[in-house]
C-alpha positions as CSV (number, residue, x, y, z in Angstrom):
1,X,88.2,101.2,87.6
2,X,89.7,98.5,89.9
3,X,93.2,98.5,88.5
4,X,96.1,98.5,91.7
5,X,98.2,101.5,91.6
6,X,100.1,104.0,93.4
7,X,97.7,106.7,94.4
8,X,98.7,110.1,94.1
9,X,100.0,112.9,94.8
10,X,103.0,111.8,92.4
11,X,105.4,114.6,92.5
12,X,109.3,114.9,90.3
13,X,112.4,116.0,91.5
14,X,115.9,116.0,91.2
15,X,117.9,112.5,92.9
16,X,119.2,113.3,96.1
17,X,122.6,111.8,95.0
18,X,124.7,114.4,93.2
19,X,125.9,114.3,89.7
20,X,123.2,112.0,89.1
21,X,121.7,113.3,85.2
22,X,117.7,113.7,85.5
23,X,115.1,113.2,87.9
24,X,112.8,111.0,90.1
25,X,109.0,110.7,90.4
26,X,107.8,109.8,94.0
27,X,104.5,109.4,95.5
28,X,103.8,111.5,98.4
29,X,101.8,110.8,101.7
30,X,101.6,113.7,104.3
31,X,104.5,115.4,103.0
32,X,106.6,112.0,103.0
33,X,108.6,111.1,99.9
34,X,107.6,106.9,98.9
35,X,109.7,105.3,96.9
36,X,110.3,105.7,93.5
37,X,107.3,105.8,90.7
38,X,110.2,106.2,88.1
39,X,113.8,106.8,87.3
40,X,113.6,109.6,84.7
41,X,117.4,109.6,83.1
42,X,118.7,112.0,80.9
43,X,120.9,111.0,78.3
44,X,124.1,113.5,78.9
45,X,124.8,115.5,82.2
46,X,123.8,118.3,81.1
47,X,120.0,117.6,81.0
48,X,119.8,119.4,77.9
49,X,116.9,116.8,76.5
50,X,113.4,116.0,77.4
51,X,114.2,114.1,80.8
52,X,112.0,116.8,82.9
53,X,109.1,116.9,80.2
54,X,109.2,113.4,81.0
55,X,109.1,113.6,84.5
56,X,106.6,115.9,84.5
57,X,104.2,114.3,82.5
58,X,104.6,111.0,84.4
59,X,104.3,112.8,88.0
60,X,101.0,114.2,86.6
61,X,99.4,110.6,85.8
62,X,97.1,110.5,88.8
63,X,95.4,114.2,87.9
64,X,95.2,113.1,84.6
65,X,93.3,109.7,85.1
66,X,91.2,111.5,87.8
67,X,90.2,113.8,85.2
68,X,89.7,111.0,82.3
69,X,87.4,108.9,84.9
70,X,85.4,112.5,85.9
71,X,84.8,113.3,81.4
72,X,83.8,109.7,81.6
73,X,81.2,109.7,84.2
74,X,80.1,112.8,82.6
75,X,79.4,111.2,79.4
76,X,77.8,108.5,81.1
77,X,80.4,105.5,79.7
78,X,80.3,102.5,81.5
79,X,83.7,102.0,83.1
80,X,83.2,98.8,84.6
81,X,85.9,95.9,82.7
């Protein structure tokens, strides 16, 4: 695949400002935060919804597209565009 994007590690956390309802995803390059990936918000202050599911599951895009490309290859499909 040639498509531009931010290589991983991607990793979520919670925004360094306080009171701030839900969490970030940044990439990470030898141990240094990037800037944002995404601006996961919850919907009350509580976080009592699926903001960190969320988070999670975007932070986790790079292992999961490393693993789609690897089944790919695998099963011999052409992944050319």
């Amino acid at each position: 695949m040639s498509a531009k994007r931010t290589p991983g590690p991607w990793v979520y956390r919670r925004p360094l400002y306080p009171n701030t309802p839900g969490y970030e995803v940044n990439a990470v390059t030898n141990g240094v935060y990037k800037p944002y990936v995404a601006d996961v918000r919850s919907i009350d202050a509580t976080g009592a919804d699926n903001s960190e599911a969320n988070a999670r599951l975007i932070a986790a895009a790079p292992d999961l597209l490393a693993a789609l490309e690897a089944v790919l290859t695998i099963g011999g499909v052409d992944q050319s565009p």
